[in-house]
N, C-alpha and C positions, 0 to 999 in steps of 0.2 A: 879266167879267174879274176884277172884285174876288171874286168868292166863288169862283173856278177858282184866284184865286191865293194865296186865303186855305183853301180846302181842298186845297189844295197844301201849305202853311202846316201844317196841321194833320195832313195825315197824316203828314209829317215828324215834325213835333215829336209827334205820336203816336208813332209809331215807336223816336224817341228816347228817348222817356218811357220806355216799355215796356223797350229796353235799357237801360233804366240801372236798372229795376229789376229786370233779369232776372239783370244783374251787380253789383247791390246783395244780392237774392238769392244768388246764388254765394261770394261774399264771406260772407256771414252762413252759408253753412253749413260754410267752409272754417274758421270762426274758433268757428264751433262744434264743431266736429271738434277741432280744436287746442285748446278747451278742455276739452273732455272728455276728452282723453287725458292732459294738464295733472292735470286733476282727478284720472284715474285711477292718474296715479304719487304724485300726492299723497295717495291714501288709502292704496297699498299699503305708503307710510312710506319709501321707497328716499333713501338723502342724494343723488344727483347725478340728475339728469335726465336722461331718454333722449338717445342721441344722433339727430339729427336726419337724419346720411347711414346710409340701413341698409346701403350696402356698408363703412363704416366701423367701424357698432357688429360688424357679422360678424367683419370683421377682427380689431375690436379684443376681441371677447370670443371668440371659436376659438382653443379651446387647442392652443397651437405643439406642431407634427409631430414627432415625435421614433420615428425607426427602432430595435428593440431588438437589440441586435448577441449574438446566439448563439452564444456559445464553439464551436471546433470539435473535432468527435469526435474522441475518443486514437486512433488507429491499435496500438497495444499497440508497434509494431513499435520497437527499438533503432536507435539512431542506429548511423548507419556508421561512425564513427571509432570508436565503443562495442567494436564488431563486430572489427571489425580491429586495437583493438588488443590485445582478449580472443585473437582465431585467432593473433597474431603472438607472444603472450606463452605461449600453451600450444606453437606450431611452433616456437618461440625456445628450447625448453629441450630439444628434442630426446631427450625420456624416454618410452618407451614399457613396456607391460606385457610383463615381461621372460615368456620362454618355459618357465613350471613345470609346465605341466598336466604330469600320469605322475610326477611327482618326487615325495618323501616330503613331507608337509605340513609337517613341522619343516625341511627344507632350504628348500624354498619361500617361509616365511617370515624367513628371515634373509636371501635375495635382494633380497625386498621392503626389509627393512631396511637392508641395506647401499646401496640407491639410492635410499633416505628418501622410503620409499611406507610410506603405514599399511596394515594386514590387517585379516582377520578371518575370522575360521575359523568356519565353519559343516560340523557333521559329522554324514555320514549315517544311513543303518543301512543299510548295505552290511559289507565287511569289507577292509580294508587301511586304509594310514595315505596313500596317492595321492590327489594333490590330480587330481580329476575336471574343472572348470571353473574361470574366473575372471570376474568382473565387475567392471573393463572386461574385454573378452577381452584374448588374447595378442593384442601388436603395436598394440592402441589408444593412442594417444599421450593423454599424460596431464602435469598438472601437478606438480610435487612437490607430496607429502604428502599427495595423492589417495591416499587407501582401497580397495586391494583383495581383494574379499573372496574367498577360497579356498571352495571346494565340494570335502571331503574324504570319500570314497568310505565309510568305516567311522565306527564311534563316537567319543566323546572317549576317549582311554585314559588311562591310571592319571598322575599327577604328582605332583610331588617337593616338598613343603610348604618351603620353606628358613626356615633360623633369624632372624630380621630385628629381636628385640626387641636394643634397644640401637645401633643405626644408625639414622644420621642417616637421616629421613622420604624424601628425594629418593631415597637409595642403597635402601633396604627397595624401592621402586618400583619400582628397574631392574631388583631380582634377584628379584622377583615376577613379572616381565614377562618376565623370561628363562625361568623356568620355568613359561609357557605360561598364570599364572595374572596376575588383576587386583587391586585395593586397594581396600577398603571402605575411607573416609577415616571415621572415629570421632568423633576430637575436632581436627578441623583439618590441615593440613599441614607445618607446619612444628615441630622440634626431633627429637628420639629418639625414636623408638619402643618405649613403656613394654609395650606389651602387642599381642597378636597373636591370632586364630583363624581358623582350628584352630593348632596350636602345629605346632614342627616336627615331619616327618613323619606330621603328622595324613593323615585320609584326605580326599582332591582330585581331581577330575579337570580335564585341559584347558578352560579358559575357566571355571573357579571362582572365587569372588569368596573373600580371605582378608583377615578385617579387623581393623584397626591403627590404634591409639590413637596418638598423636602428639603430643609437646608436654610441657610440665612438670607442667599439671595434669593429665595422662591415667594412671588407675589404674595400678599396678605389675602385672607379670606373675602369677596366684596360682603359688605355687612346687606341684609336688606334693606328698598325702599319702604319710609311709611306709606301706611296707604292713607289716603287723604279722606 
């Protein structure tokens, strides 16, 4: 009885023995473990210690999501109110390319002018002075002061150089421009016109540039030589 209840006794406390040093054991490798990784942030020099939840350290070190927002393609296309109030301000004025084609290019162009449309004479090599085409065409509706350009069937022909030294800079312009010719600006725009070329009734043709000194410091006209 005594040695059944003593190796009873014994295997127990065997037994227990054994666990306790099996989780004495366990212990010691868990704290070995923990030192060593202890150890290992302290060689690699880091100031704050690992953190101890890895769903945490993830958290806390995954850098925050940030979506990048891509501007959207231009469409090229004009806003509608853009649109509408361009159509309603060119159908507002109710001016359209008056009806010249077959007409003499000098009538043609004072039609334009008197319903304060600009020209511009482009001339053939055909033969007549018949304005052939326009751009815009006849009947295109148009803005004021839109440009229409004349397609005249013949050459430029001969024009009339007029006298302009001594008139004021703006007037020299208008009476340049009436006589089918343009103004080379020399020395600025504004006072008298000292000097001019080619002088009057030099030789010109239609869309000729004649040009004119303006102002107080612009040379004097040379007078001509006598002839001897």
């Amino acid at each position: 009885m005594t040695d059944t209840n003593t190796g009873s006794q014994d295997a127990a406390g065997g037994g227990t023995s054994r666990a306790s040093v099996l989780l004495g054991g366990g212990l010691a490798v868990v704290l070995l473990a923990a030192i060593g990784a202890t150890g290992g942030w302290l060689l690699a020099g880091d100031g704050d210690p690992p953190s101890r939840d890895p769903l945490a350290a993830a958290t806390t070190t995954a850098p925050p999501t940030s979506r990048a927002t891509a501007p959207r393609p231009s469409t090229g296309r004009a806003t509608p109110s853009a649109v509408r109030t361009s159509a309603t301000a060119t159908r507002g004025s109710g001016l359209t390319v008056p009806p010249v084609v077959g007409t003499d290019f000098e009538q043609a162009r004072d039609v334009l002018r008197e319903q304060r449309l600009g020209w511009r004479l482009v001339f053939g090599g055909g033969s007549g002075r018949t304005v052939e085409s326009t751009s815009p065409t006849v009947g295109t509706e148009v803005a004021r002061g839109t440009t229409v350009q004349l397609q005249v069937a013949g050459p430029a022909p001969a024009a009339e150089v007029p006298d302009v030294v001594g008139k004021d800079c703006a007037k020299a312009v208008d009476d340049l421009i009436d006589e089918g010719l343009y103004p080379r600006y020399i020395s600025g725009r504004n006072g008298k016109v000292a000097r001019q070329e080619p002088v009057e009734d030099g030789p010109a043709r239609w869309n000729d540039e004649v040009s004119i000194w303006c102002g107080s410091g612009a040379p004097e006209q040379p007078t001509a030589k006598p002839t001897p």
